[in-house]
Structures are given as structure tokens and as C-alpha cells.
VOVEXPA-545772 format. One record per residue (C-alpha): residue in one letter; x, y, z. Coordinates in pm, 1 decimal, padded with zeros to 6 digits, m for minus. Last residue first. Layout:
! VOVEXPA-545772
resn:A px:X py:Y pz:Z
...
END
This chain:
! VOVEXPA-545772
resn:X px:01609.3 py:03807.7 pz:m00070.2
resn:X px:01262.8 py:03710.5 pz:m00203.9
resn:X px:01315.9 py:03385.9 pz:m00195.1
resn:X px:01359.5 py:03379.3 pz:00158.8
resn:X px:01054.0 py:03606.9 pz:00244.9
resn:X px:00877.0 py:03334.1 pz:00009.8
resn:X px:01051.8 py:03049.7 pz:00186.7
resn:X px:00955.0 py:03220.7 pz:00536.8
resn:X px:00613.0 py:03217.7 pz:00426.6
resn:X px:00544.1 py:02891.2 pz:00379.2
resn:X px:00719.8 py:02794.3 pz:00748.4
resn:X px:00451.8 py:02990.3 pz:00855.1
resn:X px:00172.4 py:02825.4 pz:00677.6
resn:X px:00294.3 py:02498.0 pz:00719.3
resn:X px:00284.4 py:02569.0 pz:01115.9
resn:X px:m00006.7 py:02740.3 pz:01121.2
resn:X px:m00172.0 py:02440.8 pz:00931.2
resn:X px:m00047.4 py:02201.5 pz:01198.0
resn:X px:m00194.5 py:02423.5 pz:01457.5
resn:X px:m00527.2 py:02457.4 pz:01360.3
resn:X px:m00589.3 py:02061.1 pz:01246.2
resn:X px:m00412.9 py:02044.6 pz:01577.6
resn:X px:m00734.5 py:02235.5 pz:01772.1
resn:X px:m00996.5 py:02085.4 pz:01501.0
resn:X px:m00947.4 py:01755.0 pz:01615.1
resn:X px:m00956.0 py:01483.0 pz:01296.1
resn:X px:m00654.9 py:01354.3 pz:01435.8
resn:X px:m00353.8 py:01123.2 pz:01306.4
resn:X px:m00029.6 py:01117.0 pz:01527.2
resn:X px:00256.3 py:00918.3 pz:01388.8
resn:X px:00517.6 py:00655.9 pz:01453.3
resn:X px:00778.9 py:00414.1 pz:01408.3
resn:X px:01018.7 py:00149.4 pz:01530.8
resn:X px:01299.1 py:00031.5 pz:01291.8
resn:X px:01248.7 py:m00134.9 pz:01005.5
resn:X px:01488.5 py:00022.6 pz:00784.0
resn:X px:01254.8 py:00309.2 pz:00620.9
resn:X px:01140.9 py:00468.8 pz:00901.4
resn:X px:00834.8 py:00718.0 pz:00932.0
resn:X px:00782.7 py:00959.5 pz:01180.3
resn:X px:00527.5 py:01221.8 pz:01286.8
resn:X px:00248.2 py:01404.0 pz:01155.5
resn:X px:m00109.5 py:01331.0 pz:00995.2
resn:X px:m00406.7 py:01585.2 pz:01004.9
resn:X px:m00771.8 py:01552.5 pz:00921.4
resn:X px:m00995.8 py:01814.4 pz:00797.0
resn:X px:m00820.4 py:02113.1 pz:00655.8
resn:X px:m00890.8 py:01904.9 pz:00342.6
resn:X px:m00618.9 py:01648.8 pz:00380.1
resn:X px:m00318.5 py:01811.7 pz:00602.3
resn:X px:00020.3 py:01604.2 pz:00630.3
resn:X px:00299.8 py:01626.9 pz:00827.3
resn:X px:00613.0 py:01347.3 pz:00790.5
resn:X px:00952.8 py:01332.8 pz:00932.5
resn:X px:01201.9 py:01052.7 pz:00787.0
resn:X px:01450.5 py:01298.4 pz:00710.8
resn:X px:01406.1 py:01651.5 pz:00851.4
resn:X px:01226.2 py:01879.8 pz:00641.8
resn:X px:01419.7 py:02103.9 pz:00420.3
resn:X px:01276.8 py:02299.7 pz:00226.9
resn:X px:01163.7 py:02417.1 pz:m00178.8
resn:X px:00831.0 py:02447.1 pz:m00179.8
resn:X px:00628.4 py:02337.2 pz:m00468.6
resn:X px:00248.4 py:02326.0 pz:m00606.9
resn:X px:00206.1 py:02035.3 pz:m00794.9
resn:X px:00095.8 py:02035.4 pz:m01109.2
resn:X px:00352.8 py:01783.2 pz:m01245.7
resn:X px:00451.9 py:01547.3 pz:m01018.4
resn:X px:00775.6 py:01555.5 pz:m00737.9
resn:X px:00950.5 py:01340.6 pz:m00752.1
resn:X px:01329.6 py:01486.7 pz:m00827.0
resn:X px:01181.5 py:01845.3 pz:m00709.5
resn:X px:01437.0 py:01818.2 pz:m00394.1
resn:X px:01400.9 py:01927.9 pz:m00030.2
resn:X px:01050.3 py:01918.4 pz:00044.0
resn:X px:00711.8 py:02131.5 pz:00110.0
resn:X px:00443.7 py:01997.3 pz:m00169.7
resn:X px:00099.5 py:02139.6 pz:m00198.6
resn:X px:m00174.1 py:01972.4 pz:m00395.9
resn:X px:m00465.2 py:02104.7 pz:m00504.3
resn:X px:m00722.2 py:01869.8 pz:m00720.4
resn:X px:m00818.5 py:01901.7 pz:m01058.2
resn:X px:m00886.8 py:01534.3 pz:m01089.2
resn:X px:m00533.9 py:01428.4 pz:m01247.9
resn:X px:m00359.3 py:01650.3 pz:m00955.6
resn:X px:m00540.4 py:01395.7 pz:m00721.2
resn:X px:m00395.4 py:01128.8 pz:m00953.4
resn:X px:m00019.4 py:01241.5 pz:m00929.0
resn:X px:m00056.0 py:01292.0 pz:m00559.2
resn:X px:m00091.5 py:00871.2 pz:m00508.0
resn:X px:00132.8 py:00828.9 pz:m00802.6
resn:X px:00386.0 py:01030.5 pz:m00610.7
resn:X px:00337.0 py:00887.5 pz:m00303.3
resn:X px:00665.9 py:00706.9 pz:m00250.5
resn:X px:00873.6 py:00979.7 pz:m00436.8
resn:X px:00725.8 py:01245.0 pz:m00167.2
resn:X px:00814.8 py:01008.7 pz:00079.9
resn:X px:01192.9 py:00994.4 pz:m00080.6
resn:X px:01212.8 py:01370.3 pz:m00091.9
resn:X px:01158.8 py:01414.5 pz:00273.1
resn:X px:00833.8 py:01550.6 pz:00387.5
resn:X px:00506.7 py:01878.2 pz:00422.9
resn:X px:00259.5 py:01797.8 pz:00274.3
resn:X px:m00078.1 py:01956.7 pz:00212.3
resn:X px:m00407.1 py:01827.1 pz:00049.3
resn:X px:m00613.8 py:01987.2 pz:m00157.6
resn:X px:m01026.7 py:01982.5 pz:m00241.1
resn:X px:m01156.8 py:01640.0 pz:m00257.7
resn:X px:m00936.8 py:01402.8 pz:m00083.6
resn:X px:m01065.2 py:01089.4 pz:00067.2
resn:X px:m00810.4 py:00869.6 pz:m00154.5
resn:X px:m00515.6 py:01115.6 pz:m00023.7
resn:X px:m00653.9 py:01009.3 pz:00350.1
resn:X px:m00639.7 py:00632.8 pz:00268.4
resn:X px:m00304.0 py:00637.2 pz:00118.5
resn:X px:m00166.2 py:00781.6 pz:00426.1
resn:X px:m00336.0 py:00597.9 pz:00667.1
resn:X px:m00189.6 py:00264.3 pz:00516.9
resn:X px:00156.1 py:00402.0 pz:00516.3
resn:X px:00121.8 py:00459.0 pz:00911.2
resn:X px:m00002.2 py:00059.2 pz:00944.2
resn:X px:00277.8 py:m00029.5 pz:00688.8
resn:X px:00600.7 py:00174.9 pz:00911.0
resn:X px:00453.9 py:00100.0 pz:01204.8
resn:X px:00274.2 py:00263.5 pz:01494.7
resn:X px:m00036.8 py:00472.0 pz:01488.3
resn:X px:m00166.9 py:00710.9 pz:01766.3
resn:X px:m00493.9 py:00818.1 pz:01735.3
resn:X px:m00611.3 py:01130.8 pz:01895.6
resn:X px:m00978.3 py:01245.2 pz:01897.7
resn:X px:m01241.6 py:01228.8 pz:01648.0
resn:X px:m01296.1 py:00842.9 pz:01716.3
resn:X px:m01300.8 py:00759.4 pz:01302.3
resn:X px:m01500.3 py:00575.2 pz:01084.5
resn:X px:m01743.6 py:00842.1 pz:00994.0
resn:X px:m02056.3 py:00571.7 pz:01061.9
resn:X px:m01993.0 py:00248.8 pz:01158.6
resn:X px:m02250.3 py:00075.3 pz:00944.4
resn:X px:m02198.9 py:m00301.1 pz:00937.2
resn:X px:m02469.3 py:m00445.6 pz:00706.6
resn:X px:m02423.2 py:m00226.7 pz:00404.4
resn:X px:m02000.2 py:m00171.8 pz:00446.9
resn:X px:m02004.3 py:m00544.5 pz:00488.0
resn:X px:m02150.9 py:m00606.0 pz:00205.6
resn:X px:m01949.5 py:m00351.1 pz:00015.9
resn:X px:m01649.6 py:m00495.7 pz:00170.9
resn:X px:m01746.5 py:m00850.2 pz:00037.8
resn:X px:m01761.9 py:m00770.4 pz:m00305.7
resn:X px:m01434.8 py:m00601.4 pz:m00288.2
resn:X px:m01285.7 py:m00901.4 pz:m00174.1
resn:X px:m01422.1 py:m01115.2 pz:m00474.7
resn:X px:m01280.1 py:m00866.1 pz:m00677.6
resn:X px:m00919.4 py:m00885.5 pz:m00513.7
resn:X px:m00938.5 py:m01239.8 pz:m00553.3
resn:X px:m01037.6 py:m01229.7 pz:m00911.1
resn:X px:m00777.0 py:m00959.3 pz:m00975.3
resn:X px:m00512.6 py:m01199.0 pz:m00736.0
resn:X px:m00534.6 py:m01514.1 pz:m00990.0
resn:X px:m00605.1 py:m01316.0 pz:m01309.9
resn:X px:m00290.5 py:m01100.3 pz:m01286.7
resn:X px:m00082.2 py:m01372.4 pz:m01124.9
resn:X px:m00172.1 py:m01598.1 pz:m01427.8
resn:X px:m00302.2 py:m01948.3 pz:m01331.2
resn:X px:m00034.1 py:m02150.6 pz:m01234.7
resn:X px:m00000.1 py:m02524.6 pz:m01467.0
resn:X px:m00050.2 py:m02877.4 pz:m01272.9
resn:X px:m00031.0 py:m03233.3 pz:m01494.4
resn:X px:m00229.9 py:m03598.1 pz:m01397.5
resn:X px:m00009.2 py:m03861.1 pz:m01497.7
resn:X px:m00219.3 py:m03980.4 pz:m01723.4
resn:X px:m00430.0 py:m03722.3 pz:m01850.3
resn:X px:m00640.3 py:m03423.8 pz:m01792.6
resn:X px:m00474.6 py:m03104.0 pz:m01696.2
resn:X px:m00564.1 py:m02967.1 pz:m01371.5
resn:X px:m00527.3 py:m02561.8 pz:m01399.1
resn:X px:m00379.2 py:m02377.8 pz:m01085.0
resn:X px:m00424.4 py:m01998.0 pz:m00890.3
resn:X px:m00836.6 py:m02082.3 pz:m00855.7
resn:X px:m00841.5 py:m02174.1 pz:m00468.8
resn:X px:m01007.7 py:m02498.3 pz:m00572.2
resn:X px:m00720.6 py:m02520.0 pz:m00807.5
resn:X px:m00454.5 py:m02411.8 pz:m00547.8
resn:X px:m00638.4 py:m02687.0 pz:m00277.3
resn:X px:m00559.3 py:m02959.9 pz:m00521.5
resn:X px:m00205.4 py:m02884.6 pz:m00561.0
resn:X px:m00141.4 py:m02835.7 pz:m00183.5
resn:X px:m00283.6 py:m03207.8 pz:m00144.6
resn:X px:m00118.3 py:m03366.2 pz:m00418.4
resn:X px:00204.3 py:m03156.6 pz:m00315.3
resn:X px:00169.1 py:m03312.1 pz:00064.9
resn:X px:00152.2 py:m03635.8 pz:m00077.0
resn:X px:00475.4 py:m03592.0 pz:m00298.1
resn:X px:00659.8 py:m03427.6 pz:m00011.7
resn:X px:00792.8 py:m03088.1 pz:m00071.4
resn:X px:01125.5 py:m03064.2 pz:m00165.3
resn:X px:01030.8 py:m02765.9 pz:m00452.1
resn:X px:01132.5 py:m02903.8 pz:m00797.0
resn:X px:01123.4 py:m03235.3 pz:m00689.7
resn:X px:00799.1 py:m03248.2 pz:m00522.2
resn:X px:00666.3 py:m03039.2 pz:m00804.3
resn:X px:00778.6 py:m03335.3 pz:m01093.3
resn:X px:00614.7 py:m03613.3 pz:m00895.6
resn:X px:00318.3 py:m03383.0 pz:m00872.3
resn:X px:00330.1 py:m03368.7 pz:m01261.5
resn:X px:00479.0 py:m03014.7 pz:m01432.0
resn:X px:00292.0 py:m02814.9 pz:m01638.4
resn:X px:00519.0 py:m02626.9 pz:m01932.7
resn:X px:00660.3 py:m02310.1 pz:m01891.1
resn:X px:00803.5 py:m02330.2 pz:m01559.0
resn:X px:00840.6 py:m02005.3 pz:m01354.0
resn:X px:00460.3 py:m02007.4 pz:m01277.7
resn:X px:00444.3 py:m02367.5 pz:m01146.1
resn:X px:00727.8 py:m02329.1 pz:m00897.8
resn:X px:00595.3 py:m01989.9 pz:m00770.0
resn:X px:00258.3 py:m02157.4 pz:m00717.8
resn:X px:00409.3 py:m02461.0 pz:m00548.9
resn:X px:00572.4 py:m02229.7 pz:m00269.0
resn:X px:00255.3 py:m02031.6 pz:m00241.1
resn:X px:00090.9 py:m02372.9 pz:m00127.8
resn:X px:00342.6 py:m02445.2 pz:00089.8
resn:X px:00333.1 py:m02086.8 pz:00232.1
resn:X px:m00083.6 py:m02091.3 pz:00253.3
resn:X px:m00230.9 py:m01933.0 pz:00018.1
resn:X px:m00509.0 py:m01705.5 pz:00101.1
resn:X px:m00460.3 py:m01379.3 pz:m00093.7
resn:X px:m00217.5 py:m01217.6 pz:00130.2
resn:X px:m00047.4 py:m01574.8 pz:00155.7
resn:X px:00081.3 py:m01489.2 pz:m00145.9
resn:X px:00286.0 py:m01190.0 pz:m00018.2
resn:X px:00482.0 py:m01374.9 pz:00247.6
resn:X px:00570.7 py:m01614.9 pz:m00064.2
resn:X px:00713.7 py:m01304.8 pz:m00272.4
resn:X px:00920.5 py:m01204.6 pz:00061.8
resn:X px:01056.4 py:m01558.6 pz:00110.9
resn:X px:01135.2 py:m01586.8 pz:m00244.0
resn:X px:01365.9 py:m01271.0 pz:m00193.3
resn:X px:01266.8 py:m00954.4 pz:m00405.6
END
């Protein structure tokens, strides 16, 4: 991972890129360093690090150290984004209490582009799982989610798998041996909600249909059912 990419990710829980800069300077270094000793490290001016430095520790990712010079040392990653992520978490179910919008959804189309916006959906409809899901992908998406599937087999859950390879596929899973088309994606959560389309892996343009509507919900689970049955009639041969 590039120290661009790890800096990008910092600023997820409010550092700014200078700041995140300093942070991965002060957690590779075993010992804490003086400003005069960050500004060399990184190239960052000395009164911009005094500045940076003191925002991290009201931010909570850096220690002060009393003394003469005055020394910096990075908070743990694990306790520095947990009591972010906490703090977040706090919030939502505030937010969730004051800003009721109730089932979260239009019921009708939605269209969603991008590889991490598409990603997103998917994680969210196997957390509202609570009888089976079905999906139908590529062996790499199917090694994406594994964990994801992995836990709703760990509640007793049904999950059905259509895909080309077993390599990821977890335990308890109901299989299908197919092939799907690379990149192509259908998903059922409940016989509720519905999620088909396309997802890239290189960055290119990307995207899928999510619905609640009970007319695709219908047709999508024709479709897996169908194609079900032809595997069995194949197998059977």
C-alpha cells in the first residue's frame, strides 16, 4: 500500500494530509521524535509541524512528552481510529433518534455507480439479512465477501452461492458450480431487495441496479432459479 493511499485513508478519520503525514512518521519511529526532528523526517516546515503536531494531540492520534525540547509519539492506530470510530457511532444513533427517515429506501429503482458506492450496498444488504441471501458472481467477488457470508452462515443463516470456483467459498454455503460472466454481479437478500449489474476491479466505470420493487425482485429470482435448475439437469447427465 503506497503512502499516498495510507494518507488518503487517514483523512477518513479527520486528519488532514499533513497531519496524516506526521502520524505515519511518528508511528514508524520507535522513540518520539522533537518537531525539529519531524520537519526533517517528513520536509514539512518546522512551524507548520508545531502546528500539525498540536492539532494530532487534540485530535487524540499523538502523546506530548514533557521536557525540554518538547517530544511527539503516535497513539496506536488501533486506539486512535476505535475511539474515532466509537465516537462516530455515538453520533449515528443520535442522529438515527432525531432524524427518522423511515425504511431508508425510495422503493423504486436506484441506480448506483462506482466500484466503493456499489460495494457499500452490498455489505449493507448482507448486514440486513435474516433469512438467506442469494448470489449469483465471479469467484473473486465471492472471495471479497466471504467474511461478509461467512458470518451470516455463523447465525444459521442461508446462503446460496452460484460461481465458477469453490476456492472462497465458506463453509455452509450452499454451492453452484457456474459460470457467471466476470465482473457481473446479482444478488437477492430476503426475496426483498435485489442487486445486479457490474463491478470493475481496475477503476474503470461501474454500475448496478438496486430495487426493493417486487416486479424485479420476481424476475431476478426466476432467473437464479432457472439457471439453478439447469446445473441440476446438468449434473444429472
Amino acid at each position: 500500500m503506497s503512502a499516498a493511499f495510507a494518507g488518503d485513508k487517514l483523512t477518513l478519520f479527520g486528519l488532514t494530509r499533513q497531519e496524516a503525514t506526521i502520524y505515519r512518521a511518528l508511528c514508524r519511529e520507535d522513540a518520539p521524535l522533537t518537531g525539529y526532528e519531524i520537519a526533517k523526517l517528513t520536509g514539512i516546515s518546522r512551524s507548520n509541524v508545531y502546528a500539525a503536531v498540536g492539532s494530532l494531540t487534540e485530535k487524540g492520534a499523538a502523546y506530548i512528552m514533557d521536557g525540554s525540547p518538547a517530544r511527539y509519539s503516535a497513539v496506536s492506530p488501533e486506539e486512535f481510529c476505535g475511539r474515532y470510530i466509537r465516537r462516530l457511532e455515538g453520533f449515528a444513533r443520535e442522529l438515527q433518534k432525531e432524524l427518522p427517515c423511515g425504511s431508508g429506501h425510495t422503493g423504486g429503482y436506484i441506480t448506483i455507480n462506482g466500484r466503493a458506492r456499489i460495494m457499500d450496498t452490498v455489505h449493507g444488504m448482507l448486514d440486513s439479512v435474516r433469512e438467506r441471501v442469494y448470489i449469483a458472481s465471479d469467484s473473486e467477488f465471492v472471495g471479497e465477501i466471504a467474511a461478509d457470508l461467512a458470518g451470516l452462515i455463523a447465525r444459521g443463516l442461508k446462503v446460496v452461492i452460484i460461481a465458477p470456483g469453490t476456492t472462497d467459498v465458506p463453509e455452509g454455503a450452499v454451492f453452484y458450480h457456474a459460470e457467471c460472466g466476470s465482473g457481473q454481479i446479482r444478488i437477492i437478500a430476503d426475496g426483498a431487495s435485489v442487486l445486479t449489474g457490474e463491478i470493475s476491479r481496475d477503476g474503470l466505470p461501474c454500475s448496478c441496479l438496486f430495487s426493493t420493487k417486487e416486479n424485479l425482485v420476481s424476475v431476478l429470482k426466476e432467473s437464479l432459479s432457472n439457471q439453478i435448475k439447469l446445473i441440476h439437469l446438468k449434473n444429472a447427465d
